[in-house]
C-alpha positions as CSV (number, residue, x, y, z in Angstrom):
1,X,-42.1,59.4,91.7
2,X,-39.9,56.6,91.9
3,X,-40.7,53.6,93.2
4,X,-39.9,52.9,97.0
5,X,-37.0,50.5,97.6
6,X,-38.4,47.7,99.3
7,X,-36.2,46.7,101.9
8,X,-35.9,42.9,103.3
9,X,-37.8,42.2,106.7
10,X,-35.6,42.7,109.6
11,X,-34.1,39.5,111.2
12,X,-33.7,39.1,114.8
13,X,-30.3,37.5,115.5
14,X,-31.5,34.9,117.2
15,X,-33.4,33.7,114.6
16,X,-30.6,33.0,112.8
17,X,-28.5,29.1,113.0
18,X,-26.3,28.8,115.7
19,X,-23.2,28.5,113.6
20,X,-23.9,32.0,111.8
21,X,-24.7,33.8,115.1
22,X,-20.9,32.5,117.1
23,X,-19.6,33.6,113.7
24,X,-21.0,37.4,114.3
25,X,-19.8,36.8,117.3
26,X,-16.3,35.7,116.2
27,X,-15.8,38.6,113.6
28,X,-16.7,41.2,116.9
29,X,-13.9,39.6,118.7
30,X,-10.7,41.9,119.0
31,X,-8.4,41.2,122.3
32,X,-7.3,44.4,122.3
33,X,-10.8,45.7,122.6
34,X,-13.0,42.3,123.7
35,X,-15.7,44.6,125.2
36,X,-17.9,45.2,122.1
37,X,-18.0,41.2,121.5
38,X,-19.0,40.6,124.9
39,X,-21.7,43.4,124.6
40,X,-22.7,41.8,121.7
41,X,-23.0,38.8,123.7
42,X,-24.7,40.2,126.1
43,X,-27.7,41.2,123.8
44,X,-29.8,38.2,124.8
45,X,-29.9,35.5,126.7
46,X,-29.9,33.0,123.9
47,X,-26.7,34.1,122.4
48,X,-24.8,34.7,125.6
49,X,-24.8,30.7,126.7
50,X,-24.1,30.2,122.7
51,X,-20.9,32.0,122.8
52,X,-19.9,30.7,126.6
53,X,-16.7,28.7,125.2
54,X,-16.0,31.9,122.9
55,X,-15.9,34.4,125.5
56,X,-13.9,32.3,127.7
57,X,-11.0,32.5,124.6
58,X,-11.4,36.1,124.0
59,X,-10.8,37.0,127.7
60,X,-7.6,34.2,127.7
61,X,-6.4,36.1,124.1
62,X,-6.6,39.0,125.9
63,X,-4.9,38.3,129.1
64,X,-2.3,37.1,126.5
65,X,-2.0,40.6,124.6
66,X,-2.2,42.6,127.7
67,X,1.3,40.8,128.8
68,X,2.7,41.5,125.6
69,X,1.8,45.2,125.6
70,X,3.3,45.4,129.3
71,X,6.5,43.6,128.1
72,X,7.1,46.3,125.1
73,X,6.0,49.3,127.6
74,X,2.7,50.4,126.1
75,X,-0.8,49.4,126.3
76,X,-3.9,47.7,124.5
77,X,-5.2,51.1,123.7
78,X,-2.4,52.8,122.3
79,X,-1.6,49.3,120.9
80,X,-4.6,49.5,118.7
81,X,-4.4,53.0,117.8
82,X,-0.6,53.4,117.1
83,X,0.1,54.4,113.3
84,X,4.4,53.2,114.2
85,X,5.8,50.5,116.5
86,X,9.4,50.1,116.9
87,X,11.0,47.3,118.8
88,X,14.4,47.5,119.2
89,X,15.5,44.4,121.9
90,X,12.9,44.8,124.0
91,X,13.3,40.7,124.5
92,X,10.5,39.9,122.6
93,X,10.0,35.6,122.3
94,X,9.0,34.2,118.9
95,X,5.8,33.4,120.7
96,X,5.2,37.3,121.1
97,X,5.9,37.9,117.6
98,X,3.6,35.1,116.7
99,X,0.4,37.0,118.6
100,X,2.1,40.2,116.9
101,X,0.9,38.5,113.5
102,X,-2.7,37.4,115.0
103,X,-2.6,41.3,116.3
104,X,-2.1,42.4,113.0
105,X,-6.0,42.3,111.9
106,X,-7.0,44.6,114.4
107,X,-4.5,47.2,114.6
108,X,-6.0,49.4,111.6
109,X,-4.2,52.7,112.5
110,X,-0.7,51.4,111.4
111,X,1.7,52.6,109.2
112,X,5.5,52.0,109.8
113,X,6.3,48.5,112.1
114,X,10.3,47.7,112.6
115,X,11.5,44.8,114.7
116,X,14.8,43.8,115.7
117,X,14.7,41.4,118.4
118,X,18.1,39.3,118.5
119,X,16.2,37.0,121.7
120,X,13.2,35.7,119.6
121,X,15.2,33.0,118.1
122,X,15.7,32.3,114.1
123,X,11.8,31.5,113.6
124,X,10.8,34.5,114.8
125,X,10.0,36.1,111.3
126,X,8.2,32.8,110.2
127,X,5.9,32.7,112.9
128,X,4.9,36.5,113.0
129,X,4.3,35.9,109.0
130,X,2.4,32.3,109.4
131,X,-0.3,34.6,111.2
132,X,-0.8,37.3,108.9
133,X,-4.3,36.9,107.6
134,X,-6.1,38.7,104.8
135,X,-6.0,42.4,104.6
136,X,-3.7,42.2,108.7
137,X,-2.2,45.5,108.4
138,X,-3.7,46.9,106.1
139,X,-2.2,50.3,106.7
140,X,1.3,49.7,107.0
141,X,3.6,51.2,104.2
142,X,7.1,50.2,105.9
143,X,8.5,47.0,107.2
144,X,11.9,47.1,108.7
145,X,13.5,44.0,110.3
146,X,16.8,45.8,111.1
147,X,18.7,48.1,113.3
148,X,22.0,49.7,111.8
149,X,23.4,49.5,115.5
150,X,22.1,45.8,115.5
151,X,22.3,44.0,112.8
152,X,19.3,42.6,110.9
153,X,16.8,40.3,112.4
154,X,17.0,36.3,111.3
155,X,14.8,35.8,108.8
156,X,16.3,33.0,106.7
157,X,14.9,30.9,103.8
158,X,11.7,29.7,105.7
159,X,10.9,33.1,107.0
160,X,11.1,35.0,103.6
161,X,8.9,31.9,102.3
162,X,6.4,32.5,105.1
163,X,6.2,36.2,104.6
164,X,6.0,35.3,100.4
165,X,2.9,33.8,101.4
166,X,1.3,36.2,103.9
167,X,1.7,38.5,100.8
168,X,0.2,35.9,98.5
169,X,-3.1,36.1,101.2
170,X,-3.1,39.8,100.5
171,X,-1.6,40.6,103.9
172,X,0.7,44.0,104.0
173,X,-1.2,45.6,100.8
174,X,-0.1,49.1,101.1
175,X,3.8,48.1,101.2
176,X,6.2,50.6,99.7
177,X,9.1,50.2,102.0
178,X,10.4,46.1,102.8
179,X,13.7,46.3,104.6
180,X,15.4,42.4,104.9
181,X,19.1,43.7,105.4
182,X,21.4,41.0,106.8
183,X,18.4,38.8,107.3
184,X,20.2,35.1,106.1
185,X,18.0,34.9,102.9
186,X,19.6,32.9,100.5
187,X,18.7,31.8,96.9
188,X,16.2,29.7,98.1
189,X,14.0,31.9,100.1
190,X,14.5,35.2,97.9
191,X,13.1,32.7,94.8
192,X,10.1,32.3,97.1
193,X,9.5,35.6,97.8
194,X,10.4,37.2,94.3
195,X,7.2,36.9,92.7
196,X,5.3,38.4,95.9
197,X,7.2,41.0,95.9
198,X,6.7,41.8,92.0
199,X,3.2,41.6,93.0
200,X,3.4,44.7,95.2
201,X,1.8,47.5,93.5
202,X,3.2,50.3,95.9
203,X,6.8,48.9,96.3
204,X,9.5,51.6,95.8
205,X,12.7,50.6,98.4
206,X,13.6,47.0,98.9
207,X,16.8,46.6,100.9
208,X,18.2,43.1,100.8
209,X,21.8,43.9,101.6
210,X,24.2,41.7,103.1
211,X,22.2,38.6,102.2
212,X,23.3,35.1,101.5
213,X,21.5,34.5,97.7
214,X,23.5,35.3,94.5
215,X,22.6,35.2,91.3
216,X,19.9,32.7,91.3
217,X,17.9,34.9,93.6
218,X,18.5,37.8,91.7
219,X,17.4,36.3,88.6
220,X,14.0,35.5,89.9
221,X,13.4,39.2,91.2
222,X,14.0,40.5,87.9
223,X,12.9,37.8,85.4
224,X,10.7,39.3,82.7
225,X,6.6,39.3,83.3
226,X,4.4,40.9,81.2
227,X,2.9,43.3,83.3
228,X,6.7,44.5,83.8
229,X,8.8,43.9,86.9
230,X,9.0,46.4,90.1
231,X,7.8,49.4,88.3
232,X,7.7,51.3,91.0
233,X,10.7,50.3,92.8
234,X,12.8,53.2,93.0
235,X,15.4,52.1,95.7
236,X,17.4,48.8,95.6
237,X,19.8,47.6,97.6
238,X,21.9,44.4,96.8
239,X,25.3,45.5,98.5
240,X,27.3,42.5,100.2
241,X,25.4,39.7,98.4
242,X,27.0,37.1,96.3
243,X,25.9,38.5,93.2
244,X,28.5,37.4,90.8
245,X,28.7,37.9,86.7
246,X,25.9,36.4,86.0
247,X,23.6,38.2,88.2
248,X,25.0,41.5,86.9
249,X,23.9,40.6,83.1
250,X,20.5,39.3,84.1
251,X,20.3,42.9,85.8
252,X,21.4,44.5,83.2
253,X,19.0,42.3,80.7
254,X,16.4,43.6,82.7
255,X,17.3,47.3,82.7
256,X,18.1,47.3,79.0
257,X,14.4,45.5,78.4
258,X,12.8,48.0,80.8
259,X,12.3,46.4,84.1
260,X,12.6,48.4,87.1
261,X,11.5,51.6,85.1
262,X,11.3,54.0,87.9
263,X,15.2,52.9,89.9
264,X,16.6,56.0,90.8
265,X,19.3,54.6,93.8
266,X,21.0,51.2,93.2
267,X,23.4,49.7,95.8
268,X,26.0,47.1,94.8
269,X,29.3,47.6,96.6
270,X,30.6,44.8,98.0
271,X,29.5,42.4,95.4
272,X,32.1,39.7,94.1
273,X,30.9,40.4,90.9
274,X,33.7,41.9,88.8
275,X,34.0,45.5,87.9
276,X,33.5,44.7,84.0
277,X,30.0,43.1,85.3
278,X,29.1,46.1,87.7
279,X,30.1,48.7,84.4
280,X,27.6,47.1,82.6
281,X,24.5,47.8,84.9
282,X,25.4,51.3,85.8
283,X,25.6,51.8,82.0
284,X,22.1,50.0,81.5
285,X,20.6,52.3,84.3
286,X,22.9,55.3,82.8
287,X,24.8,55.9,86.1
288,X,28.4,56.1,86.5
289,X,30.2,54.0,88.2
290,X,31.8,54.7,91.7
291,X,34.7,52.3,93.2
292,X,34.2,50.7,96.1
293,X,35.1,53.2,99.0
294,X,32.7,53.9,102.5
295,X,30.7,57.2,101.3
296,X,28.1,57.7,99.1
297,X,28.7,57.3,95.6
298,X,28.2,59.8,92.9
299,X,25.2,60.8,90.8
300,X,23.7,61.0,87.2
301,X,21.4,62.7,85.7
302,X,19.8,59.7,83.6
303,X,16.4,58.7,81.5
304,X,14.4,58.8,84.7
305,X,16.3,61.5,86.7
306,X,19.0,62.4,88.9
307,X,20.0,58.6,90.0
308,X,22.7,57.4,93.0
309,X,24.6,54.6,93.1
310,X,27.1,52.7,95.7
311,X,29.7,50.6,93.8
């Protein structure tokens, strides 16, 4: 017979440094559910006076997230266990969308999370972002800061930056649909948040419509890499930019050098580019090419399948 495995001894936790046991303590801690920390607490008398001071910031986080769930009509329960949360002008503060990105660790369950709120000011975005830690929803495949009836949410340069980084922390790691339409990102903030976003192994829709950048921006999306660019992506949407000339041949450098393998639908009416430029990249992803009218363009039946296009 094999040999037994020899387990270590058991250690009481209070035999371990006060430091280590508030940090148990800490990583318990979830204000939409504070009761198993202060249960843990509660395990001996040692450890309940050692997390005093931390108790007394769970219950005020918690306080803090029950008003939030009571402003956006739900509660901490179905909060913690909702897989979408849509909020649509519910008057959410950029404070609120700040604890939204603390909540973001503990709401597990969540798959699809869309925000428009015109009253949270323009650093609403950034401060939601700022507070997305490693692995905070985890589960969430669709982020959508837009509402057709709406308009999209303010984002701007410093938001995209701040969001560029929450990904870089290996927030959002499921991502396959990012939605930034009429968010006020311009060259700046979409040459921040390029690279993240080529990072995302799940991507497949980006919608960037109606944006500020032009062709610097787009040039930084789909620069060459070696591990290939977007090669999931199968939706893009660049319509209303500033993409001018220049933008078009570095997208259609990248198409003929096989970037963006898997684009099916590709959105670029209402470009200033001309309609030499927009021939080109249509021809690169073998799609014809549609003038500019309000109704879905035509389709193609290309090297990667049937493929859509607005011109």
């Amino acid at each position: 017979m094999p040999d037994a495995v020899q387990l270590p001894p058991a250690v009481s936790l209070v035999a371990l440094p006060d430091e280590l046991q508030r940090h148990i303590f800490k990583q318990a801690c979830n204000p939409l559910e504070p009761r198993i920390a202060v249960y843990l607490s509660g395990a001996n008398h040692e450890l309940w006076a050692l997390t005093h001071e931390d108790r007394q910031q769970l219950r005020a986080d918690h306080e803090v997230a029950v008003a939030l769930c009571r402003r956006t009509g739900t509660s901490c329960k179905a909060l913690r266990e909702a897989r979408r949360l849509t909020r649509l002008n519910f008057g959410l503060r950029a404070t609120d969308m700040a604890l939204l990105g603390t909540l973001g660790s503990v709401l597990p369950a969540l798959e699809s999370l869309h925000l428009c709120e015109k009253s949270a000011g323009p650093d609403a975005v950034q401060q939601l972002a700022e507070r997305l830690r490693t692995g905070a929803l985890s589960a969430v495949t669709i982020l959508q800061f837009d509402y057709v009836y709406l308009g999209g949410m303010h984002v701007g340069d410093a938001g995209a930056s701040a969001l560029a980084a929450a990904l870089g922390r290996g927030a959002l790691p499921r991502l396959m649909h990012l939605t930034l339409y009429n968010a006020a990102i311009g060259d700046a903030g979409l040459a921040a948040l390029a690279p993240a976003l080529r990072r995302l192994p799940a991507l497949e829709t980006l919608d960037l419509g109606r944006n500020l950048f032009g062709d610097d921006g787009l040039a930084t999306l789909v620069a060459p890499a070696p591990t290939g660019v977007l090669t999931k992506l199968r939706v893009l949407n660049l319509c209303y930019t500033q993409v001018l000339d220049a933008g078009c041949v570095a997208l259609t450098s990248a198409l003929d050098n096989g970037a963006l393998p898997a684009l099916k639908s590709l959105y670029l009416y209402g470009i200033p580019a001309s309609t030499s430029a927009r021939c080109a990249v249509h021809a690169a992803l073998e799609m014809p090419v549609v003038l500019p009218r309000p109704i879905l363009g035509g389709g193609y039946m290309g090297r990667a399948g049937w493929r859509r296009t607005w011109a």
